[in-house]
C-alpha positions as CSV (number, residue, x, y, z in Angstrom):
1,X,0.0,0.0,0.0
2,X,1.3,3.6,-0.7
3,X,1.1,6.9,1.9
4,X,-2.0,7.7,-0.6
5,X,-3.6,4.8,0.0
6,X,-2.9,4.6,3.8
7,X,-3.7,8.2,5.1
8,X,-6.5,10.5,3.6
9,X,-4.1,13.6,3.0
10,X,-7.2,15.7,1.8
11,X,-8.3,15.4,5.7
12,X,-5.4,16.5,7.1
13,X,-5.0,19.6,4.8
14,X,-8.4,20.4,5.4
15,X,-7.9,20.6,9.4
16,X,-6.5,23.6,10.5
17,X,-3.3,23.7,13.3
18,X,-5.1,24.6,16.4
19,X,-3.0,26.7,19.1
20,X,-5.4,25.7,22.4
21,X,-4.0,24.8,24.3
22,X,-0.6,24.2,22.1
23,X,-0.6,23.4,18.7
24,X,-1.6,20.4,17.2
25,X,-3.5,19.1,14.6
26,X,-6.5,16.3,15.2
27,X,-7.4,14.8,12.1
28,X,-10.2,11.8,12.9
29,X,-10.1,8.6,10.8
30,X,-6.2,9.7,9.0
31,X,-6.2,6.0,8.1
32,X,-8.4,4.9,5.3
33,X,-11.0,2.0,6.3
34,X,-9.9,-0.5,4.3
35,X,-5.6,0.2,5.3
36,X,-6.8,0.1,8.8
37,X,-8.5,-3.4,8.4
38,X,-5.3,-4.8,7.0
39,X,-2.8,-3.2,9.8
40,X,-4.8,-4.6,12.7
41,X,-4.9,-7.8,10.8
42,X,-0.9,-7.4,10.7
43,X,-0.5,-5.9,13.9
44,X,2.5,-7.3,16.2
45,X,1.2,-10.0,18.5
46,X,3.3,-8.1,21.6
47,X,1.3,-8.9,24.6
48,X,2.8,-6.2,27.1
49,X,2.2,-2.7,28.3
50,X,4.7,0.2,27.0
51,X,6.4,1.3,24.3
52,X,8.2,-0.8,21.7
53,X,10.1,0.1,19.4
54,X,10.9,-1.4,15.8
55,X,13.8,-3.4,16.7
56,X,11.8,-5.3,19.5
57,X,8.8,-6.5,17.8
58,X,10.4,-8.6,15.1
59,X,9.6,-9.3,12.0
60,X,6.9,-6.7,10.7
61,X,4.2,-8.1,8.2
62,X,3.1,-6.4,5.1
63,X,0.2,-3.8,5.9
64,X,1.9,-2.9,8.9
65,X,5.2,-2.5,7.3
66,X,3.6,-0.4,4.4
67,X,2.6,1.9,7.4
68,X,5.6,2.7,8.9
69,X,7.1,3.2,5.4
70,X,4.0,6.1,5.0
71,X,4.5,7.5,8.0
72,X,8.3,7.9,7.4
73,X,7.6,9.2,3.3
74,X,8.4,12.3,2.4
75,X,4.3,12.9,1.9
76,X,3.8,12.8,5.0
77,X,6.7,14.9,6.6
78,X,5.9,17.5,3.9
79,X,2.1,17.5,5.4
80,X,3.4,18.1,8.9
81,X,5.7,20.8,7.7
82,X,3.2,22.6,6.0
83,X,0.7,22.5,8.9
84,X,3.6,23.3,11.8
85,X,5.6,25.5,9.3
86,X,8.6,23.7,10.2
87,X,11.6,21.8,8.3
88,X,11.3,18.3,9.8
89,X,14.1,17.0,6.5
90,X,17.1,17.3,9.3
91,X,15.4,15.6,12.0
92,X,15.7,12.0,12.3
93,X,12.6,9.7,13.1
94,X,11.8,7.4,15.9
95,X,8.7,5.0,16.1
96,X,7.2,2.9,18.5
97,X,4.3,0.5,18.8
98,X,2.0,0.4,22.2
99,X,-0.2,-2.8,22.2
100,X,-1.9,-2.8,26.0
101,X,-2.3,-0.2,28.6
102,X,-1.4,-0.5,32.2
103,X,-4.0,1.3,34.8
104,X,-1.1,3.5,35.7
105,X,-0.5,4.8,32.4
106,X,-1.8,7.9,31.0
107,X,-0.6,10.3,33.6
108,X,-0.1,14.0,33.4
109,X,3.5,14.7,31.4
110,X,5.0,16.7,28.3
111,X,7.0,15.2,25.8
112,X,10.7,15.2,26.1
113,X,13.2,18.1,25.5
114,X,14.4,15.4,23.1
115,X,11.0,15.8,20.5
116,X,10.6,18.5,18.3
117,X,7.0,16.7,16.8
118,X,4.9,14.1,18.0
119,X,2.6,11.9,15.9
120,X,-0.4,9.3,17.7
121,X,-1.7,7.2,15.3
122,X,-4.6,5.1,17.1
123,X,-5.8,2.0,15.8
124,X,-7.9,0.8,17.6
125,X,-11.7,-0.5,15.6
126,X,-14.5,0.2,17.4
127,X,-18.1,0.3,16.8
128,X,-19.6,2.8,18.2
129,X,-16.8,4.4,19.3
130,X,-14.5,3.8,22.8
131,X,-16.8,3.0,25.2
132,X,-14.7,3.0,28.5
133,X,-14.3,6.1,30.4
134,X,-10.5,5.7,30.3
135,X,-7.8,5.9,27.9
136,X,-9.0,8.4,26.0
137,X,-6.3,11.7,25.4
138,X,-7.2,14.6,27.2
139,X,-4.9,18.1,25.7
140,X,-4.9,19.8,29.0
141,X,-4.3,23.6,29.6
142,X,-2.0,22.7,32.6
143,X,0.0,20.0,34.7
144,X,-2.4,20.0,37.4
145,X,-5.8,17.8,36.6
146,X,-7.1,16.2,33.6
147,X,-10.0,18.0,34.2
148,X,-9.1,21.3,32.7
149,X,-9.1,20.1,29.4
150,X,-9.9,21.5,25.7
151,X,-10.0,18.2,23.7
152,X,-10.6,14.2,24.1
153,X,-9.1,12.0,22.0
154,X,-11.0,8.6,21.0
155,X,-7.8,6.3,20.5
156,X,-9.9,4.5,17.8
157,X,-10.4,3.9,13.9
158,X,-7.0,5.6,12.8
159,X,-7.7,9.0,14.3
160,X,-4.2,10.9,14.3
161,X,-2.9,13.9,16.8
162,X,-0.1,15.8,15.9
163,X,1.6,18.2,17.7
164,X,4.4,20.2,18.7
165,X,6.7,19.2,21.8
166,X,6.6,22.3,23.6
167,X,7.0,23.2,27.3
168,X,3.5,23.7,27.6
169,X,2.1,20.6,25.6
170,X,0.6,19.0,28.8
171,X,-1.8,16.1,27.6
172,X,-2.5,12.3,29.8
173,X,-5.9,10.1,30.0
174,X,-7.7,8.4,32.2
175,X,-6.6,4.9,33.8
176,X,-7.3,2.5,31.6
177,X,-5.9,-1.5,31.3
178,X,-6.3,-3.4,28.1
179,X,-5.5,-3.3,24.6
180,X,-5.1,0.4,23.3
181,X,-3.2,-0.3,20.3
182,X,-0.7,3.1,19.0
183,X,1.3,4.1,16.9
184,X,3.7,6.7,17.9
185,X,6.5,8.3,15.5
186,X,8.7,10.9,17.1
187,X,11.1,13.8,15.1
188,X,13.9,13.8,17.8
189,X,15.9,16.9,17.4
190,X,19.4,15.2,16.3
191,X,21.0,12.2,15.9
192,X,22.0,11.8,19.7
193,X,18.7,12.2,20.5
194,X,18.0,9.1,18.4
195,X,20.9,7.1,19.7
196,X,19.4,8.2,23.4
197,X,16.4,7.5,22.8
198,X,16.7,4.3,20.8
199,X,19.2,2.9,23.1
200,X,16.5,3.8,26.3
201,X,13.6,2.0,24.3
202,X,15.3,-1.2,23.9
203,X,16.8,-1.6,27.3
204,X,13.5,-0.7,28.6
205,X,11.5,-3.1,26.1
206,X,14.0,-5.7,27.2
207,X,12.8,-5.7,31.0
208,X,9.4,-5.8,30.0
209,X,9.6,-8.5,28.1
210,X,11.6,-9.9,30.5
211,X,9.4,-9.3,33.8
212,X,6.3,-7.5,31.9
């Protein structure tokens, strides 16, 4: 499958960059119906809670491999570019797959000095929507409850946030345990932010396979 094919670029032109409470971009249902069908069908069988990263969930099959290859194509970075008005070309790329939630995930926290962009692709199908209370991504106006919130995140049906890793970019969710399948692709601001950040993904991937 190409990026074309994949993501429905005409939907994330068409949504504006929103600076409340930082800017970001939501764009519902990114992932075409029928690309999302085949990446769950192909999605890693990884069991555990946290963040894995490409080298630790072996061998990728074909629809979900086509999807990291869209999300790393220049169609897409030139999207984010144009929304952000940024240059993402000299910043390197980091992705990670989350398969389960833990009930003490989600809580309050910006992204690290590390990020320039984030990128949540969530792929979870639903019908009807996410029906439990948790796990959904609040976009908060401060660190100091998820109640003072602008925006809620369903984490199903290949909707996509975007935005930039600021200072302020406080976002978390409810507790929630079970499967909450993301995809997560970083630009880290060099290449020793990759090597750091690579190097702390598979050590900590390691233990939880290890000890989960």
């Amino acid at each position: 499958m190409t990026p074309e094919q994949i993501f429905d670029f005409a939907k994330l032109d068409a949504t504006p960059k929103n600076p409340v409470p930082f800017d970001h971009a939501l764009v519902p249902a990114f992932v075409n119906a029928p690309a999302l069908d085949a990446i769950n069908a192909d999605w890693p069988d990884i069991g555990k809670p946290g963040s894995f990263p490409l080298s630790e969930v072996g061998p990728l099959k074909p629809a979900v491999k086509d999807f990291v290859a869209a999300l790393e194509s220049d169609a897409f970075r030139s999207a984010i570019e144009a929304k952000f008005d940024l240059n993402l070309k000299p910043h390197p790329t980091i992705i990670t797959f989350r398969d389960r939630c833990r009930a003490r995930d989600g809580k309050i926290h910006t992204d690290s000095k590390d990020k320039v962009v984030t990128v949540l692709v969530y792929m979870n199908k639903r019908t009807g929507g996410w029906q439990d209370k948790g796990g959904k991504l609040r976009l908060l106006r401060g660190p100091e409850t998820l109640e003072n919130y602008t925006s809620e995140i369903e984490p199903v049906d290949g909707n996509m946030l975007v935005f930039r890793c600021t200072r302020d970019a406080w976002h978390g969710h409810e507790s929630y345990e079970g499967p909450r399948h993301v995809m997560q692709m970083n630009w880290l601001v060099n290449d020793a932010a990759l090597r750091k950040n690579a190097t702390r993904h598979r050590v900590s991937a390691f233990f939880k396979k290890l000890f989960g």
